[in-house]
Phi, psi and omega in degrees: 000147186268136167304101189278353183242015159246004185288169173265150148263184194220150156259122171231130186278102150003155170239271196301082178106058119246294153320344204223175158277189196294161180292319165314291197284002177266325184308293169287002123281340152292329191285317172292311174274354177270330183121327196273168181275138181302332170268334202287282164316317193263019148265311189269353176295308186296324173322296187315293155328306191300288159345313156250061174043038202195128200257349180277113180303339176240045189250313184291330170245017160267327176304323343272188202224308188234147176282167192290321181291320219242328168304303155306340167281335187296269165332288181318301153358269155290014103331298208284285177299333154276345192242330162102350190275165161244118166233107223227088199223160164236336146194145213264359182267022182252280146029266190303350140298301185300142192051007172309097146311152187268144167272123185276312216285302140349264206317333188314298166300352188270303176300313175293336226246009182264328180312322190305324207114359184279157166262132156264155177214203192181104184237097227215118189261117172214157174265153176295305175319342174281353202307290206310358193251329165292324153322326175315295189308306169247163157242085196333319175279358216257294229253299229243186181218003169181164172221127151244134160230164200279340199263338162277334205253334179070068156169156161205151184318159330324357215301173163293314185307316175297298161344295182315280155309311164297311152011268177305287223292317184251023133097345189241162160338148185287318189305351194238047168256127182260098154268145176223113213221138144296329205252144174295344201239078123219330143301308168310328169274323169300310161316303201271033162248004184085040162249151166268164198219136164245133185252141189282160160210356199140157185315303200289285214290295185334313183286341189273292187320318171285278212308349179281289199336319203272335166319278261219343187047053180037000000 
């Protein structure tokens, strides 16, 4: 049984509009270098989606369900026959990479928070084709003390099941568990696993918000 009032806490941190900039502002950059209009792509995304029983646009290639290639064919596919559009890819990540920057200022707070005694990890719904690319940006073994991702783990946030398993993989109680998530729903499953959640909006607020939690020993 875990000691619950000598466990550590472990933090575990978001990748993609944490680690990255908002999803948004990468999104419209895909949107710019492919050409297509942005309601337009989020129409045929939702169309696609829709398909697989999930209002979540990336729940299908991250578990994955489809591989990414036959998931973009799919999207052209409907581009082409509702919208007139031509879109033609077999995978978004050189796209959805190039020039991505890492938040440096985020790792920073990520480092202090290892300094402390804390476990950091990075528990992240990524699709397989990006592994190598996300890597790039950080360096994992430098930065984290574990990595879970959904397409290796068979789970993926919001799920319990994710929550659950990062638990165990950093050794402590759910109560002494951080996630620092972009998305409200993916803090809402966590929480209601019995965790605390900082939902990001930035370095600065995010960072002050963990140092009280740790402050507290969660």
């Amino acid at each position: 049984m875990t000691d619950t009032t000598s466990a550590r806490p472990a933090v575990w941190t978001d990748f993609g509009g944490v680690l990255t900039p908002p999803l948004g502002h990468t999104m419209a950059k895909f949107c710019a270098t492919t050409g297509v209009d942005a309601e337009i792509l989020g129409r045929a995304l939702a169309t696609v989606t829709a398909r697989y029983g999930t209002e979540d646009i990336m729940e299908p290639i991250d578990t994955p369900v489809v591989t990414e290639e036959e998931w973009l064919r799919e999207i052209g596919d409907v581009l082409q026959a509702d919208h007139g559009v031509t879109l033609h890819l077999t995978t978004m990540a050189d796209i959805w990479f190039d020039g991505r920057e890492t938040n440096h200022a985020w790792q920073a707070h990520l480092n202090k928070a290892r300094d402390r005694g804390a476990f950091v990890g990075m528990l992240s719904n990524m699709v397989p084709a990006w592994d190598r690319h996300w890597r790039r940006m950080v360096e994992p073994a430098a930065l984290f003390d574990d990595v879970l991702l959904s397409f290796e783990v068979g789970h993926r946030k919001p799920s319990p099941g994710m929550f659950d398993l990062a638990a165990r993989r950093a050794g402590v109680p759910p109560e002494h568990c951080v996630l620092v998530d972009d998305l409200a729903h993916n803090c809402a499953g966590a929480e209601a696993a019995g965790w605390q959640t900082v939902l990001f909006t930035d370095a600065e607020s995010a960072g002050d918000r963990l140092a009280t939690l740790l402050d507290g020993t969660v």
